[in-house]
N, C-alpha and C positions, 0 to 999 in steps of 0.2 A: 223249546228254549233255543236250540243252534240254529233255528231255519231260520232266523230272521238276521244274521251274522254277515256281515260284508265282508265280502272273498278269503281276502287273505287272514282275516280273525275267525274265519269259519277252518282254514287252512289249520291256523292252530288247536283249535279246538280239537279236531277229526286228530290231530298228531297222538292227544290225549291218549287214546287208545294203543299208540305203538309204546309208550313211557316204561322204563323197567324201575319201578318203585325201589328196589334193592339198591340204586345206584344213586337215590335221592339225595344221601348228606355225603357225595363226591363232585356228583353231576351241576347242582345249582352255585355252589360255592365257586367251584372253574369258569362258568360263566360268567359270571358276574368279575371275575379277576381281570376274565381276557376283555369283556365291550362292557363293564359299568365300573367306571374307575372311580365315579366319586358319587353323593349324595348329597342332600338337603340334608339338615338336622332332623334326627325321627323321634317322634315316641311311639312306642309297639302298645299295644291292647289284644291281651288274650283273655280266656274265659269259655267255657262252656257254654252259659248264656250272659248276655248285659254288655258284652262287649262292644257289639252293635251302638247301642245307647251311649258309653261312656263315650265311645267315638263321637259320637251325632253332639252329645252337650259339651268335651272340649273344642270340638269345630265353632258351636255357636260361642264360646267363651273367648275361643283367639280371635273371632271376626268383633265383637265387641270391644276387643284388646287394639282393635284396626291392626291386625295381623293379615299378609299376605300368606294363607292359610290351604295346605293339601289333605286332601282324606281320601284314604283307599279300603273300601269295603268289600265283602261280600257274602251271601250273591248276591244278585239282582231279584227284584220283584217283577219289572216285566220287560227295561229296556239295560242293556250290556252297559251301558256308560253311566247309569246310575252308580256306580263302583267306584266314580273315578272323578272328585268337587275339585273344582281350583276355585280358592274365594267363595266358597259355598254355593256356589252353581257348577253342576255336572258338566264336564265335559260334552264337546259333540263328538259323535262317533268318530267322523269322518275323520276327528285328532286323531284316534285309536286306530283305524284302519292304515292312517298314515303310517305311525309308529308299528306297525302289526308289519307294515310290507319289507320296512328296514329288518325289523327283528327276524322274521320268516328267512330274510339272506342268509343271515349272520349265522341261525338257528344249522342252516343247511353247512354253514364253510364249517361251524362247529362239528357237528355232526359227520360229518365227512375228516374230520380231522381225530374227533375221539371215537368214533364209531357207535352203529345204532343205536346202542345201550345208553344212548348219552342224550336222547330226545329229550325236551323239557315240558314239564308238565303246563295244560291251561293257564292256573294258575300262576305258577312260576311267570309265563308270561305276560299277563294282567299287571301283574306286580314290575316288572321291568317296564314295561308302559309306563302304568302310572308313575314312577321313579323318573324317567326320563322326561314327562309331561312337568312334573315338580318341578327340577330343574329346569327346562328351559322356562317355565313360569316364572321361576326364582324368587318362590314363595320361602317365607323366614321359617317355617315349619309346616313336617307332614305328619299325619296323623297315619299309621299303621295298623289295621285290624288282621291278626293272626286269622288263616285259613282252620287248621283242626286243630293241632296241638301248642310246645314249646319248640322242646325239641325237635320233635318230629312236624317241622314248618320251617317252608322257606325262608320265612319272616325273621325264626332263628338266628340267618346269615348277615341279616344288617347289623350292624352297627348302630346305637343307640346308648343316652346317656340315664334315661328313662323307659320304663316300663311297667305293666300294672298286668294282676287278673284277677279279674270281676267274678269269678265263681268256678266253681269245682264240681261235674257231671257225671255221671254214666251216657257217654255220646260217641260214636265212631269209635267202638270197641275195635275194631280191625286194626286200627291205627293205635289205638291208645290205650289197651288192656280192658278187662272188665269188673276192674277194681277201682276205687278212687284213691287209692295211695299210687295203684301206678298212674290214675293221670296225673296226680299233683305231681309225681316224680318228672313226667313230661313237660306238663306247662308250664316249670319253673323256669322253661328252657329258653321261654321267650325274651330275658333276662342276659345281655353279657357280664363277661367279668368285670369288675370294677364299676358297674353303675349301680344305679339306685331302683329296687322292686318294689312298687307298691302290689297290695295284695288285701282284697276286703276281707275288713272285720267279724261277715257274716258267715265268712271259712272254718270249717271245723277246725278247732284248736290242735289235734292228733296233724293234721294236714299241713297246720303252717308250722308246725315244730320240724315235719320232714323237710319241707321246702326250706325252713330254716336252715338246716344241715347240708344242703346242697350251697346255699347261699354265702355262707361259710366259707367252703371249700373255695368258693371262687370270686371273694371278696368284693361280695355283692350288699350293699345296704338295703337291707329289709325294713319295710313299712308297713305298719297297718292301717289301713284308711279309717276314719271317724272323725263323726262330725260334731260340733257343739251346737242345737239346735233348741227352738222354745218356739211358743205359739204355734204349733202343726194344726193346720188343719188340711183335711182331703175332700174331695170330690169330684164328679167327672168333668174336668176340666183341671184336674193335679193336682200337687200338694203346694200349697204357701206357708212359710213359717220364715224365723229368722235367724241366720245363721249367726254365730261367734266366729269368730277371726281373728286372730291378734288382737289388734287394739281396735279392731271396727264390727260391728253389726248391721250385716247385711238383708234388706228383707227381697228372698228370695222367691218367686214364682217360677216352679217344677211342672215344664206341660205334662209331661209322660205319665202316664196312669200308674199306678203299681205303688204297696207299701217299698217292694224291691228297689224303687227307684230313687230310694233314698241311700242305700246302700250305693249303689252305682254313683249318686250324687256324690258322695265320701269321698270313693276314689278319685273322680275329678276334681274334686277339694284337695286333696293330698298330693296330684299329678301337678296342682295348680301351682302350689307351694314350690312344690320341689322347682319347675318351671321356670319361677320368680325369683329363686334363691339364682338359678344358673342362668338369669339376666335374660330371658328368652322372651319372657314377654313383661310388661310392664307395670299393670295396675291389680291387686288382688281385688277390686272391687269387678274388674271385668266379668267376674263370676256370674252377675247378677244375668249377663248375657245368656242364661240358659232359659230362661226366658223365649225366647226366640227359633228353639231349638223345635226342630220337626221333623220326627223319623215314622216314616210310613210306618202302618201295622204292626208298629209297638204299642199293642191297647188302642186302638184309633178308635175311639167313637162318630159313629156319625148319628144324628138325633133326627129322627123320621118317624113313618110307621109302614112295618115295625124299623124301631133301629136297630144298626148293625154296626156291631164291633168286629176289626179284626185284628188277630194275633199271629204272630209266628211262632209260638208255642209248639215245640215239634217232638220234644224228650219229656220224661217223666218230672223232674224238676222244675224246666218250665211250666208246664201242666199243672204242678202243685202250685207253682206261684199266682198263675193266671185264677185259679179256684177261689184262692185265699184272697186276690183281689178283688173278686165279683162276686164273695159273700159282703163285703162292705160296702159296696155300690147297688148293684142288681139282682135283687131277691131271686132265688133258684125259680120260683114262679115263673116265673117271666123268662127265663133262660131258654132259647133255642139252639141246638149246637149244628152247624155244620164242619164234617170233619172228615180228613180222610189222613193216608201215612204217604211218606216216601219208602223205597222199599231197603232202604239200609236202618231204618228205624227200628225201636221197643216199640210196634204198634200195638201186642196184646195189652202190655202194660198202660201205655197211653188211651186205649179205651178204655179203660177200666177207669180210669180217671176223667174221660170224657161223662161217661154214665155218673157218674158221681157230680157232673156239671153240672146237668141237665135230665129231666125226663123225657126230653125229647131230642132224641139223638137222629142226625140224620148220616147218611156215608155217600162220599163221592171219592170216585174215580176220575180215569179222563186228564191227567196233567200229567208233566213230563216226572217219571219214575216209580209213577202212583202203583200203590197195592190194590191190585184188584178186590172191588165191593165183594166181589165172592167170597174170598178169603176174609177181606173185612167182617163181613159179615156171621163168620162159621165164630169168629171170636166176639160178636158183638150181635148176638139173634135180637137184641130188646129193640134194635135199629128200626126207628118208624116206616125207613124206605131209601131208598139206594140211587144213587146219580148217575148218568155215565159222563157227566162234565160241570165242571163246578156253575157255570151258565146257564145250565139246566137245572142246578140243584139251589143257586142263587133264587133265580127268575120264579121257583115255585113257590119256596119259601114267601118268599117278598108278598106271594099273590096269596098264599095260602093263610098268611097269618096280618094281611093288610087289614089298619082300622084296628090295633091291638095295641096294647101297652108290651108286647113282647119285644127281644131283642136277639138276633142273630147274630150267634156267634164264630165268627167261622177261622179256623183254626186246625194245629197238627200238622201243616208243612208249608215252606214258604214259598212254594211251586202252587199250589189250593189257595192259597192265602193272594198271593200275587195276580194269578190268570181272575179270582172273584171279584179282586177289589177293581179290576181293571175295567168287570161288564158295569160294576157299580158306580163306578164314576163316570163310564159314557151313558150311562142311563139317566 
């Protein structure tokens, strides 16, 4: 993932490493006082998972709005600037590396002035990038995707009149407990005072009544996303149905695979509104612009033989969503799984859920963080066979089950998911 990083964004990266985590909510808020004085208008998107998504279909709804439109994501699937849309085309690096040389200055007279302990993390970086790309674009709005939590995220630090979260996990216990009361205690964090949270409807009720209580306290208006919705129908090629709206009925086409993306739909329904109330963007029909929308390895089918889906499905939640998808779609028959973990994951738990996919489970190794097949394997013996690189575990598949109604699936981290989809498409 870092070797491909031009100089001085590789510079940040490697800093990664010196970051003293302890100094997080002192360290990133100073900076941003002393070199980022102002902003674009934002909205944040946090969430466990879908946040990704919500991102990707309000992008496509303010560019159908003709909205001069930013979106900052992460991570990346296989190149650094994928992170970082102005007008729904990625940035080119060499913006990034620009912005990276100034920042790396700044980074250093900082740092020399608060001491060591004050290095800033990758991320934290990316995000000033992006912030200042926004701006000098002087796009009417950016889109925000939270890194791990609320709270405990830099993303926290900005300023915003809106914000949303798309679901509630067991993900980055380190950071965020190993309970879902304390993440939702976290994530509410993504939320200043005096704005307005939306938060889906598909949240445990126990969850938003906490989150409620913080919300409260810090005179935040609480939403719950839902939709008014008739004519659903699904298939591999998304959901189409029509939505209610105020006084209009819109008929919607939902590319992204998944019942869940109706849920995620809500919230952009709800982000839209609020949006519209606070004169930001213009038309509530723009919505229909999700149409349009295109997020890599959210469910991405490709139709071949055999075909191949892939997912970023990488926690036990996502897992259970991607299942319940692809009993509706693609008969367990037909299911082939390619899968492997990053190594800060629930990977027992997530194969157990892979086996529940499929009867034919495959494990690959070989990408940047990956849990070694060995290990894999000691928690996953029913494993047909073992990879040492998703290209090699790709490439067999393909050959091994060519001339078949099967479908591969490949999935469990988005470093596996990224470097596969990559041989797939030069292929």
């Amino acid at each position: 993932m870092s070797d491909i990083f031009p100089p001085f964004l590789q510079r940040l990266f490697n800093n990664n490493k010196r970051v003293d985590k302890r100094l997080r909510k002192q360290r990133f808020p100073l900076f941003l006082a002393h070199y980022l004085a102002e902003t674009v208008p934002l909205v944040k998107i946090a969430g466990t998972n879908g946040k990704g998504s919500v991102s990707s279909m309000l992008e496509s709804c303010c560019l159908e709005d003709n909205k001069q439109v930013g979106l900052f994501t992460s991570p990346h699937l296989q190149c650094l600037s994928e992170r970082i849309h102005i007008r729904g085309v990625a940035v080119e690096l060499e913006m990034m590396e620009s912005e990276a040389q100034i920042l790396s200055h700044q980074i250093d007279e900082f740092v020399k002035q608060q001491g060591e302990n004050y290095q800033l993390a990758f991320f934290e970086c990316l995000l000033i990038i992006a912030l200042r790309l926004f701006k000098q674009a002087q796009v009417d709005i950016a889109i925000i995707e939270a890194g791990v939590g609320g709270y405990n995220d830099a993303v926290h630090f900005l300023d915003a009149d809106v914000s949303a979260i798309t679901s509630l996990g067991l993900d980055h216990p380190q950071q965020l407990g190993h309970s879902l009361q304390s993440v939702a205690t976290d994530k509410v964090g993504i939320a200043n005072a005096n704005s307005t949270l939306i938060i889906s409807a598909a949240i445990d009720e126990d969850l938003q009544r906490l989150m409620e209580d913080d919300c409260k306290q810090r005179m935040i208006e609480l939403k719950i996303a839902a939709i008014d919705y008739s004519e659903l129908s699904q298939n591999l090629e998304g959901s189409q149905f029509k939505l209610r709206l105020q006084n209009e009925t819109l008929a919607i086409q939902l590319p992204l695979l998944g019942e869940f993306q109706l849920s995620n739909f809500a919230v952009v329904v709800s982000l839209w509104e609020c949006l519209y109330s606070l004169k930001i963007v213009d038309r509530l029909s723009a919505l229909q612009g999700v149409k349009n929308t295109v997020w890599a390895a959210r469910m991405e089918y490709f139709e071949s033989n055999p075909s191949i889906l892939f997912d970023v499905a990488h926690n036990p939640q996502a897992l259970e969503a991607l299942n319940k998808t692809l009993d509706n779609l693609i008969p367990k028959a037909r299911r082939v799984v390619l899968c492997g973990s990053s190594e800060d994951k629930d990977y027992p738990t997530s194969l157990k859920l892979f086996s529940s996919l499929s009867d034919n489970v495959y494990l690959c190794d070989g990408f940047y963080k990956a849990v070694s097949v060995n290990e894999l394997q000691l928690q996953c013996p029913e494993a047909k066979a073992c990879f040492r690189s998703p290209e090699q575990g790709l490439s067999y598949l393909q050959a091994h089950y060519a001339e078949t109604d099967s479908c591969i699936i490949v999935a469990g981290s988005v470093f596996l998911v990224g470097a596969a989809r990559a041989v797939y498409l030069e292929n």
